[in-house]
N, C-alpha and C positions, 0 to 999 in steps of 0.2 A: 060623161065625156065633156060636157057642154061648160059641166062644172068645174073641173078641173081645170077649162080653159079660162072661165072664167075668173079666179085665184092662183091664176100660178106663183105667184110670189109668195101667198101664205101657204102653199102646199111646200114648196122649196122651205122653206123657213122649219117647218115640221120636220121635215128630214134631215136637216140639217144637226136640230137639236136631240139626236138620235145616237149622233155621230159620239165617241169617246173624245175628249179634248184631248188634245197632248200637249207637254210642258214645251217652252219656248223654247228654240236651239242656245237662247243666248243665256240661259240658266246653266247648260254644258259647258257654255262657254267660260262662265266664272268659276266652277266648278275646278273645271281643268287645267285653270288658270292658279287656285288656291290649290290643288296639288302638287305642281312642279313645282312651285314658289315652296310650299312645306317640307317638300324632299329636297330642293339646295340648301347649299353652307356658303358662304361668302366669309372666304379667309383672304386671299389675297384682291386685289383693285380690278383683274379683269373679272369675275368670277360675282364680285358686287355689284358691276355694271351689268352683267346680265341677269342679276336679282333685282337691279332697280329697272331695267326693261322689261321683266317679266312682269311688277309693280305695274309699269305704265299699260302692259295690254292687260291688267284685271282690269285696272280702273277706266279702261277704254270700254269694257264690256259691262262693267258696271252702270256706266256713263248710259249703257242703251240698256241694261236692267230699269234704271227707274226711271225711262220712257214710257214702257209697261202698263196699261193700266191696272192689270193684276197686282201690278208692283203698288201702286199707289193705296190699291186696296186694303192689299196686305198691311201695306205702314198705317195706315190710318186705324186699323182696326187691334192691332200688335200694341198691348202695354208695353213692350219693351223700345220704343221710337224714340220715349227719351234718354235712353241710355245711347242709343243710335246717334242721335243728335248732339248730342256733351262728345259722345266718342270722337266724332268727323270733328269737332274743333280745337280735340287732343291733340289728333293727329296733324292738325296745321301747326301750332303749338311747336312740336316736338321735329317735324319737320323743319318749319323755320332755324327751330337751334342749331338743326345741324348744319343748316347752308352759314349761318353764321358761324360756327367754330370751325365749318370748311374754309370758309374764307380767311381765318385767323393762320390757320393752319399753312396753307400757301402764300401768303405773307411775313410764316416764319420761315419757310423754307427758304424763300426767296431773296430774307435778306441775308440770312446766313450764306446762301451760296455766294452772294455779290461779297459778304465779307471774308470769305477763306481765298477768292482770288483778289484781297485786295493786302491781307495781313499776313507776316509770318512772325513764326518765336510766339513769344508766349503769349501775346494777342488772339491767336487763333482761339487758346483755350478759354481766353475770357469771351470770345464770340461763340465758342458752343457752348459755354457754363449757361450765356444768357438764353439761345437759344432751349435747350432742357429746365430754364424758368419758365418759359413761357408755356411748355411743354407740361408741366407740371402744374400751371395753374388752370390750363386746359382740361386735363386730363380729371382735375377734382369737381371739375362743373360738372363734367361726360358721363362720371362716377352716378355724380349726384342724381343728373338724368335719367342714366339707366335705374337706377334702385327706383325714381319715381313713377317708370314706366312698368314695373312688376305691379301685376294686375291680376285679378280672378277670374278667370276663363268663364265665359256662359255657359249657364244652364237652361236650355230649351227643353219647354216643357210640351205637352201633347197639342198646345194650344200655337206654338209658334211654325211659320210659315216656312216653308222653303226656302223662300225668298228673303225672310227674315236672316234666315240661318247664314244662309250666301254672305249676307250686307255682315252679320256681325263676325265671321270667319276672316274674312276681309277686311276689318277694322283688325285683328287680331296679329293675321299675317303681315300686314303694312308694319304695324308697330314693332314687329319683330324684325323686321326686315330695317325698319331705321337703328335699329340697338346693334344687329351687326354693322351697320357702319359706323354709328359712333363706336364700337370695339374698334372697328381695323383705323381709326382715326386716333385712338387712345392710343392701340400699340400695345406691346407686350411689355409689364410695366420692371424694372429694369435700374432703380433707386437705390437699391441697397449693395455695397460694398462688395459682395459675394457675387449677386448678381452680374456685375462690373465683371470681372474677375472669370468666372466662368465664360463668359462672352469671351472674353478675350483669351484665354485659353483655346477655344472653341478655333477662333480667328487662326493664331497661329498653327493649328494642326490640321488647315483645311479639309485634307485627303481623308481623315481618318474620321470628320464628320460630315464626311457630302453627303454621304447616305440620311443622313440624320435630319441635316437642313432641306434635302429635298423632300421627307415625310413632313416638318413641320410645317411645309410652305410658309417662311413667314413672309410677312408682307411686306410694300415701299416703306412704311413706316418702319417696321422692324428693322430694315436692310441699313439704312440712313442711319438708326440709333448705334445699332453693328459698326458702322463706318466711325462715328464721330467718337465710341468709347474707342475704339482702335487706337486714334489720336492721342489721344489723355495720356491710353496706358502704353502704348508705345514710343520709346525715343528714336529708333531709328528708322529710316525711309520714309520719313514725314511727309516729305513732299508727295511719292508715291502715294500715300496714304487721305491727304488732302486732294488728291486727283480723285480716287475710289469716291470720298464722300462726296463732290464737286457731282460724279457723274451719279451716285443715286440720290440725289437733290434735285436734280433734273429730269430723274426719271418722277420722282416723287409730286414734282411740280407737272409735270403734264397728265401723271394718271389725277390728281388735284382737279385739274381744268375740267377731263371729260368726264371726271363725278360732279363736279361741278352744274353742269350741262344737264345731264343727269335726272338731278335731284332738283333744277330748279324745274322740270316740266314733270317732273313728280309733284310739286309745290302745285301746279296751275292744275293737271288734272283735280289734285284734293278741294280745291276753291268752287272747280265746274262743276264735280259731285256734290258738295256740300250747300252752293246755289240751289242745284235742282232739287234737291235732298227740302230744304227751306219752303221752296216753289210750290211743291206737292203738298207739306203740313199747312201754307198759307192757306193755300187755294180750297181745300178740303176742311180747314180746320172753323 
């Protein structure tokens, strides 16, 4: 008895290490966070915004994964940390492009909207000829980017952590999740003469493709493209028709902004993880 009193703290300590560990709630947390993010689609602008808020609470939860010291362990001891590392500054990389060709993007919008309320007759067509320039040299970067970001999925072998698995499922998800948005920023691509043509067939029969257009959901992008060949291939009720594209260039422009918003606090979580990320191989290495 005497002695027990004696040590109580190295007795507590004993039984403690008795005890089974159990995994952190916040392992669940990114867990569950890379499922929902792998089961959505992001076709249309609302639908992306809540693919890139789902982004923000992995990376909120990641952000307190490699608080962790288990976490820190894990990394240090994982051959694979530098692929972890080259990954996190892909992903800034490729991020970045996209706030940059978002912002090109709402820029073209913008001045084409101020120029169909400013020109009629055959002006208009040389203001969307250049706008679908601009659109088109956009779209060959977007191209380029995405084929760049086709990558080899990991292979975890018996040796890698949980925690490893987490971090590289989540470089994986993110990258996927910026390739749908540059998609819904490309658009559905719409160059060839047929193409043209079918759209605007499409246009004129509305009733007999609502069904159709509402399966496709397409998106602001797509809608806007819809409007502006309407114009071309249409001569009559111009005005009418410069109204339609007026109003989804506007719509286009503000779902713009709150991706915008968006994706730049998707930009700043990727920097606070990839800081800490750095923190832990300094401080350990």
């Amino acid at each position: 008895m005497d002695s027990f009193a004696a040590n109580p703290k190295k007795s507590f300590h004993i039984r403690s290490n008795s005890l089974p560990q159990k995994p952190h709630p916040v392992l669940d947390q990114v867990d569950e966070h890379l499922c929902r993010l792998k089961a959505s689609e992001a076709i249309s602008s609302s639908s992306l915004s809540q693919k890139l808020d789902g982004l923000h609470d992995l990376h909120d939860s990641i952000d307190k994964l490699l608080c962790l010291p288990s976490t820190h362990q894990a990394l240090v001891d994982n051959k694979s940390v530098d692929d972890l590392l080259e990954g996190s500054i892909k992903l800034l990389d490729v991020c970045s492009l996209a706030k940059d060709v978002l912002s090109q993007m709402k820029e073209c919008a913008h001045e084409l909207e101020s120029a169909l309320r400013r020109t009629r007759g055959d002006d208009i067509e040389v203001d969307i000829q250049k706008y679908f320039n601009s659109r088109k040299m956009m779209n060959k970067a977007i191209h380029k980017v995405l084929k760049g970001m086709e990558r080899t999925s990991y292979e975890n072998g018996d040796e890698s952590s949980e925690i490893v698995r987490l971090l590289n499922d989540a470089e994986v998800v993110t990258y996927n999740s910026i390739g749908s948005f540059l998609s819904f920023i490309a658009g559905q691509k719409l160059s060839s003469k047929m193409s043209r043509w079918s759209l605007v067939s499409k246009l004129m029969h509305p009733k007999r493709v609502a069904c159709k257009d509402v399966g496709a959901n397409r998106n602001e992008v797509e809608v806007v493209d819809a409007a502006l060949y309407s114009i071309i291939n249409q001569k009559s009720d111009v005005l009418v028709q410069v109204k339609d594209a007026q109003n989804s260039l506007r719509k286009l422009e503000s779902c713009i902004h709150d991706l915008e918003q968006d994706l730049e606090s998707l930009y700043r979580h990727l920097i606070k993880n990839r800081v800490s990320f750095l923190n832990i191989l300094n401080y350990y290495g």
